[in-house]
N, C-alpha and C positions, 0 to 999 in steps of 0.2 A: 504494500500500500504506500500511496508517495501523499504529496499534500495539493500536489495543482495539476492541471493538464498538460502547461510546459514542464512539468518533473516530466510526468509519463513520458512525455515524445522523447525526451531523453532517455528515460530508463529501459523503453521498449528498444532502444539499441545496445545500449548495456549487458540485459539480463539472457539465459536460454532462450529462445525462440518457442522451443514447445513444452519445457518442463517447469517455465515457471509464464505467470500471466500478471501485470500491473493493474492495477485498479486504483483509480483516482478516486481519495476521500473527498477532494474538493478544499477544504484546508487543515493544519496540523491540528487546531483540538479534534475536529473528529474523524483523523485518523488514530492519534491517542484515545477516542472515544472508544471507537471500533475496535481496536485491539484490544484494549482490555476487554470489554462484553465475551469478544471471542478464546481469549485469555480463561475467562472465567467459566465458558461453556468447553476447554479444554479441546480447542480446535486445532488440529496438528497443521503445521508447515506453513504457518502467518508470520510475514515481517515489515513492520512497517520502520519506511527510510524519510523522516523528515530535517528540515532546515534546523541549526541548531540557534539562531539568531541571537537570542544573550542568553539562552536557559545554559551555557557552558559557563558565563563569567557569574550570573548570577548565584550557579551553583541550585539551580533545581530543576536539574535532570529528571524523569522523571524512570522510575527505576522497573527493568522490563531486560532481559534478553533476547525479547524480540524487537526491542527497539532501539534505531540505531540513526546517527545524527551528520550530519554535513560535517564535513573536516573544517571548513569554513564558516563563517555566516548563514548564507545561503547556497543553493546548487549555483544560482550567478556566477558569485566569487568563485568556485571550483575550477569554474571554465575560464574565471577571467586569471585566474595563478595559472594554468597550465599553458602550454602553448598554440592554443585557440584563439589566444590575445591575437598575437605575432603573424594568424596567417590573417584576421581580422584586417591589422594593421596592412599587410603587405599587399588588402584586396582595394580598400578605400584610402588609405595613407599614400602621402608623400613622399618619397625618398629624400630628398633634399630638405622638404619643410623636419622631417622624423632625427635627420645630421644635425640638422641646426639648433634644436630644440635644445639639446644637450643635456640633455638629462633621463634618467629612467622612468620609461613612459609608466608601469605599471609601481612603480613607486609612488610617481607623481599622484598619479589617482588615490592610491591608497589615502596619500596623504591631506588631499582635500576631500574628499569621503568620509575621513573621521571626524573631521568636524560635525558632520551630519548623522552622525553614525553614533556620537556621544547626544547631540541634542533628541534624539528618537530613543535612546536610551535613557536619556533623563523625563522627557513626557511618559515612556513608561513606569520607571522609577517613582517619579514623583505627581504621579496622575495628572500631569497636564491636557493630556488630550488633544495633541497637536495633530492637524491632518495634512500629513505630507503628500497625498494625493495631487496630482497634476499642478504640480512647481513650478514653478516661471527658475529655470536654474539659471538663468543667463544673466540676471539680476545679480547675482553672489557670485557667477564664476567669471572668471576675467578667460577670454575668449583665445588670449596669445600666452599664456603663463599658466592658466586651470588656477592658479593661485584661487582660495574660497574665500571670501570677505565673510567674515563671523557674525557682526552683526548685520550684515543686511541682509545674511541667513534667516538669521532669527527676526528679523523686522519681516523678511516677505511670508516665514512660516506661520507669525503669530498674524498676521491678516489672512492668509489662507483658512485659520483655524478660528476667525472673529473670535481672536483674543487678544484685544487691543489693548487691554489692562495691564496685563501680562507685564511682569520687571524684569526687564532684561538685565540688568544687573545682579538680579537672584539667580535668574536663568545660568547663566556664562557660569555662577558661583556653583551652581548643582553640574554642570560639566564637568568640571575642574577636580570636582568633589569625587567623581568617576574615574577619574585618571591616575593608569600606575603607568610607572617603568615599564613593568613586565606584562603586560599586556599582549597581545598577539592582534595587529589590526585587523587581520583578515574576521575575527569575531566582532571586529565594531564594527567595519565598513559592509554597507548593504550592498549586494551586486547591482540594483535596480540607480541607486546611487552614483556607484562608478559610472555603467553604462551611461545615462544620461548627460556626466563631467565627459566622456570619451565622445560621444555623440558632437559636443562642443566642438570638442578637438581638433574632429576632424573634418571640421568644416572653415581651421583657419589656423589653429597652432601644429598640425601634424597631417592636414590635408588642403583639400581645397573643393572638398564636396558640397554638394547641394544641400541644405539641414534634412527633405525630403528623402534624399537616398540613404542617410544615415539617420534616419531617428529610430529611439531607444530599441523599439520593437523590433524593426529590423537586424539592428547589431546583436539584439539578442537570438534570433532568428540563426543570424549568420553563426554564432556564437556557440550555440547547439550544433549546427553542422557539422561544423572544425573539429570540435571535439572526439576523439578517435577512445576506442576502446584500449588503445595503449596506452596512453595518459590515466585513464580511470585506476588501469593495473596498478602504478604507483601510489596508490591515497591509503592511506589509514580507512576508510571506511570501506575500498574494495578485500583489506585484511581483516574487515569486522566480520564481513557477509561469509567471508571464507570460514573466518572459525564458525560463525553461526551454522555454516553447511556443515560441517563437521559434531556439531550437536544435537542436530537433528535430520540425520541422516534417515531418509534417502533422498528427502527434499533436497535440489540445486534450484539455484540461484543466478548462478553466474554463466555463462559458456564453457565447453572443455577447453582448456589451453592447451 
């Protein structure tokens, strides 16, 4: 079981062809739903694979052997760490604008990501209630640099969210208040996030495309394609599924290698 229809399209190239079958819960509580119900009626050879978005930093996992979590954030970020980026880059990107840039494109993003990636973290935290739905990102992202401006993040999310009251100065301070060292971006940055900053990109700092040819849906589109089942082999979550095969044998999962 996955949590949305773009898991599925993914995972139906992932998974055996005929011994094992995806089923979209639609989203993570009720595929967590689902699995326990079935959990509890003792239904053999159920695994559901959702996003692990903060329940890793927050520390509430929720606890299952049948349930198993994105190495990242989201399935997004999966595809935007591996090298899916790279043929992305090498379909809509510029060679000379990608030189110039001078710097690590998939760095870059991470790093203006978390800024957005702590403030979605804090409306959950701290029940704001911000609705990051259809963002004007162009507003906060600088178009030649991806640099993210903080507050005009926060200025254009709290009108998104008519919550005009809202202290940004508390706000910034419950960020702040989230932030270690040792952290692992890839759990704060949303893939929906990056894409969107990379969408930018590549329409002036690392391309020269039309916003049309690359907007977000698309790249994610593309993004799914790229992604080859030899990449997936490398993750910590294609070694979860493997032990899980191994426990509840004869159920597979995965392809013969």
């Amino acid at each position: 079981m996955v949590e949305g229809d773009t898991d599925a399209r993914v995972w139906t190239n992932l998974v055996h062809s005929t011994k094992c079958r995806v089923e979209n819960a639609y989203n993570k509580d009720k595929a967590v739903q689902v699995l326990n119900i079935l959990e509890q009626g003792n239904f053999a050879g159920v695994l559901a694979v959702v996003d692990a978005d903060f329940d890793i930093l927050e520390g509430t996992v929720p606890l299952s052997p049948n349930l198993l979590f994105t190495d990242t954030h989201d399935l997004e970020t999966m595809l935007l760490k591996s090298p899916a980026l790279e043929k992305v880059l090498l379909e809509h990107g510029s060679e000379d604008k990608i030189k110039s840039f001078g710097k690590d494109i998939r760095q870059t993003l991470l790093e203006s990501a978390k800024i957005i990636g702590y403030l979605r973290w804090a409306s959950l935290k701290f029940d704001y209630c911000l609705k990051f739905e259809d963002l004007a990102f162009k507003k906060f992202v600088d178009d030649r640099t991806l640099i993210l401006n903080e507050s005009e993040l926060i200025k254009t999310v709290k009108n998104n969210s008519q919550k005009l009251g809202l202290d940004e100065t508390e706000v910034k301070a419950r960020m702040n208040s989230l932030k270690t060292n040792a952290q692992d971006m890839w759990y704060i940055c949303c893939g929906h996030d990056m894409i969107e900053i990379l969408s930018i990109a590549l329409c002036k700092a690392l391309g020269s495309c039309n916003s049309k040819t690359v907007e977000p849906n698309v790249l994610e589109q593309n993004l799914r394609l790229a992604y080859e089942s030899s990449y997936f082999c490398k993750t910590q979550l294609y070694a979860a599924i493997q032990q899980w095969e191994k426990n509840n044998q004869p159920f597979q999962v995965l392809p013969n290698s």
